[in-house]
N, C-alpha and C positions, 0 to 999 in steps of 0.2 A: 504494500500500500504506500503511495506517496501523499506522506502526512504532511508537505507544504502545503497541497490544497485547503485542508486543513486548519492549520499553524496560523494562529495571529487574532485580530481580535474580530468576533461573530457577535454583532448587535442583533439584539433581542428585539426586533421591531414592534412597536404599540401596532394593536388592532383597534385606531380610534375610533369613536361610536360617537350620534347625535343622541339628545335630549329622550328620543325615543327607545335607545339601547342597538337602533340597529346600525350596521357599518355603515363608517363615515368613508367611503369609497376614495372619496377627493383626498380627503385629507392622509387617506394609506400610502397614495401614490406620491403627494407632497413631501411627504416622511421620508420616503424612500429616495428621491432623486435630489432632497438636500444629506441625506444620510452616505450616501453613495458618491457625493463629491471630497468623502473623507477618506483615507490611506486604513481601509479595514476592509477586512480579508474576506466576509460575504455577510451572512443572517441568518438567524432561525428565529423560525415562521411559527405563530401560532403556541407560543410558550406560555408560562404565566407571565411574564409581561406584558404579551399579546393576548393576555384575558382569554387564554383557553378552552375553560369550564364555563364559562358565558357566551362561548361564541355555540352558531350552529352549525351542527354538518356543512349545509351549503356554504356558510359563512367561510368557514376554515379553507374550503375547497376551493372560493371565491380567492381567496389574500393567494394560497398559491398556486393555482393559476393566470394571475398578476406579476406576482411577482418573483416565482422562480425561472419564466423566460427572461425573467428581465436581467436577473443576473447571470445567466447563461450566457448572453448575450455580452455582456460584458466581462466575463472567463473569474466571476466572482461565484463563492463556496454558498450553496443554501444547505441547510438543514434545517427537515420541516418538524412540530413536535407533535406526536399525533398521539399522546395520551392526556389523564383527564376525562376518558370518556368510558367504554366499555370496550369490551377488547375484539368482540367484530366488528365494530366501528377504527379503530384502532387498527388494527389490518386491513379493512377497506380505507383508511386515510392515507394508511403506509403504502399503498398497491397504487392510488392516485399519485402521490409523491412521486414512486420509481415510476409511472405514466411519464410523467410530467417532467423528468429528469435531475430529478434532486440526488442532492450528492450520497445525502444520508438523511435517516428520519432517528427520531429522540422521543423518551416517552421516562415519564416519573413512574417508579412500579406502583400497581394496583395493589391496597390497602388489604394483605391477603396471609395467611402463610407464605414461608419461603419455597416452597415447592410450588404453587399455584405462580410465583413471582416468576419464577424460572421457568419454567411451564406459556409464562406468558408472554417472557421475551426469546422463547423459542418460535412463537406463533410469527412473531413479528419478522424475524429471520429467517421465516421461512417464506417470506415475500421476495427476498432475495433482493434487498437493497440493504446496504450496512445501514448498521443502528449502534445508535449509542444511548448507554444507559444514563438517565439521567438521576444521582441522588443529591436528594433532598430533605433529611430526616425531619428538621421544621417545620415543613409543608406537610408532608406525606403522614408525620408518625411513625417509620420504616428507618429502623434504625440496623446499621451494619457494620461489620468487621471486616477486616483484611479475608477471613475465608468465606464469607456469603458472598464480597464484593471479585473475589475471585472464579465463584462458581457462574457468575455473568459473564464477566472478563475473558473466562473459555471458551462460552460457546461458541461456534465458527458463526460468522456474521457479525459479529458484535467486537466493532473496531473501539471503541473508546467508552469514553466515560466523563461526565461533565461532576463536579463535585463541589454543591454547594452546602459546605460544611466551614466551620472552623478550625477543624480537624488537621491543620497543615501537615501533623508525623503522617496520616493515613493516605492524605494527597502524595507528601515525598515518594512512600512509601510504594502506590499503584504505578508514578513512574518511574520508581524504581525497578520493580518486577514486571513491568511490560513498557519496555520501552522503544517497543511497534505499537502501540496503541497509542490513541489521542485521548489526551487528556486537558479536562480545560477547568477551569477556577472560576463558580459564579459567583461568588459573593463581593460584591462593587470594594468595599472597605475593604479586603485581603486583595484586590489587586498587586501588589508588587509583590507580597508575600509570595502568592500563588504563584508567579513567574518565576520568582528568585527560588521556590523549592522544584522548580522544572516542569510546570506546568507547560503544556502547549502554546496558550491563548486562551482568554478571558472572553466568558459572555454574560454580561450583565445589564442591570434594567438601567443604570444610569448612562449605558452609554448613549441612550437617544437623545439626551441632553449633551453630551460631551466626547462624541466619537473622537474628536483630533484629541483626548486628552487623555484616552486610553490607547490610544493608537504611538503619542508618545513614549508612554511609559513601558510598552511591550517593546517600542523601537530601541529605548532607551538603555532598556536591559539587556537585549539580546546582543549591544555592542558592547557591551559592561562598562556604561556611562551610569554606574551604581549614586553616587554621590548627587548626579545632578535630579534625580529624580526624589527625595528626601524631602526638599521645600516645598513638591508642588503636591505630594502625599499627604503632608502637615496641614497644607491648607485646603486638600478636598479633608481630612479627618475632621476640621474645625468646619466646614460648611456641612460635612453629613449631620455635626451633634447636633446644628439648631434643629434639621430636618425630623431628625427622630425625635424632638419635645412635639412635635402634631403627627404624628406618625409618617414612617419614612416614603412608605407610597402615596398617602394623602398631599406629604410637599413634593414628589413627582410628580406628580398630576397637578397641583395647583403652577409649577413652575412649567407643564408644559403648555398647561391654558395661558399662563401669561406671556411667553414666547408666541403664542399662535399657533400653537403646532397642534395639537389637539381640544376641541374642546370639552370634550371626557375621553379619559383609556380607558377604564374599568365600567361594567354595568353595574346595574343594580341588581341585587341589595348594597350598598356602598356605603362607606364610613366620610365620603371625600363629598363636598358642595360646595363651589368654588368662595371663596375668603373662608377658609376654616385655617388657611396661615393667615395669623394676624399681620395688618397693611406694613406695619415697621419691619416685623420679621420678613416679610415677602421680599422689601424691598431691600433688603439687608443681605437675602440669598441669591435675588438677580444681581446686584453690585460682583459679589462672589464668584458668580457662574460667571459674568465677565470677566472677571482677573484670570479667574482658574483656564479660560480659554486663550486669554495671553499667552500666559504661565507655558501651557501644551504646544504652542505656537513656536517659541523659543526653542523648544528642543526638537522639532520635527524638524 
């Protein structure tokens, strides 16, 4: 497998929605062709930052068939994530995917035993397009060790693994012992972490706000320019903490209503109605999200 296709940073693109809940079409393609004018390596489609478990069948089928010619067309990586839902749906999402010519499809395991887990992303691999598993124990519930996360890691078809944990010995560790497999770091806040313990590339939900500033710090690393990337880390850590006093996806969403980039990501039932960041904090984290895109500018 040639894992540069791969390698580098895979934004998590929003599946924006209007007032009504259903796709905001315009604004998907919006996202993408200002996302796309940044130095990162492709997308995965339909994740939980693209509101997964909210979207519908057609919905999800909708984003990729949009938009994985689109990065075909431009010799950029899609990976589509087709779980969140039930697992013939799940193989019929992953069967359009390899229609459609996706590089690879990804899926959170189902909330089950570990035999039924395995069992499940056999199902998936047997569509015959790589997958990669994606953990998430936060999300999911589904907590795992070095030998459950290896009993995936073998099956044939299943090139990688995305690992959004704080767990960094356990990250080191998966590319340690597969070091043909792709590996990637979700959690926005362990960015360089994840790189500097050998991570692949990084796919996280803030990069729709800040593609040039993860884009830096993978470039940053992978020349072993270690030092210069410290100050612009310090200062996304100081813009996430105000984030998480309103909670941290409620100031993503409120910061990308106020960019114009989306007017809702997430449907309802929702914690997020736009000013629930108070006006001074708002204005306090777009000042920040400006610097912080200097900041990424300089080292690219």
């Amino acid at each position: 497998m040639d894992k540069s296709i791969f390698s580098g940073i895979i934004v998590p693109i929003v599946s924006p929605c209007l007032e009504d809940d259903s796709l905001d079409y315009n604004a998907l393609l919006e996202n993408f062709n200002r996302l796309i004018k940044s130095p990162i390596q492709g997308m995965y489609l339909c994740g939980g930052t693209g509101d997964a478990g909210k979207l519908r069948i057609d919905e999800r089928k909708q984003i990729a068939e949009s938009i994985i010619p689109r990065l075909r067309s431009l010799g950029k990586c899609s990976i589509v994530h087709v779980g969140q839902t039930t697992q013939r749906d799940a193989v019929a999402l992953a069967l359009h995917a390899k229609e459609l010519g996706a590089d690879a499809v990804s899926s959170i395991p189902p909330r089950a035993g570990w035999n039924e887990i395995i069992s499940y992303y056999k199902a998936l691999t047997a569509t015959k397009i790589p997958v990669i598993v994606y953990y998430i124990p936060g999300l999911t519930g589904v907590t795992a060790g070095i030998k459950e996360l290896r009993s995936l890691l073998d099956l044939d078809g299943v090139i990688g693994i995305k690992v959004s944990d704080w767990n960094l010995f356990l990250l080191h560790n998966l590319v340690r012992e597969y070091p043909d497999k792709i590996v990637y770091s979700g959690l926005d806040e362990m960015l360089p972490l994840g790189l500097l313990y050998g991570a692949d590339g990084s796919i996280g939900t803030w990069q729709n706000l800040l593609p040039d500033m993860y884009a830096a710090v993978y470039k940053a690393i992978r020349e072993g320019r270690y030092p210069e990337i410290i100050p612009l880390q310090e200062a996304f850590t100081d813009f996430l903490a105000i984030g998480w006093n309103y909670g941290i996806l409620d100031t993503f969403e409120e910061l990308m209503r106020a960019r114009g980039y989306a007017s809702r990501c997430f449907r309802h039932p929702s914690t997020w109605n736009p000013g629930k960041v108070e006006e001074a904090s708002l204005n306090k984290l777009l000042l920040m999200l400006s610097e912080l895109e200097k900041m990424a500018a300089s080292l690219l």
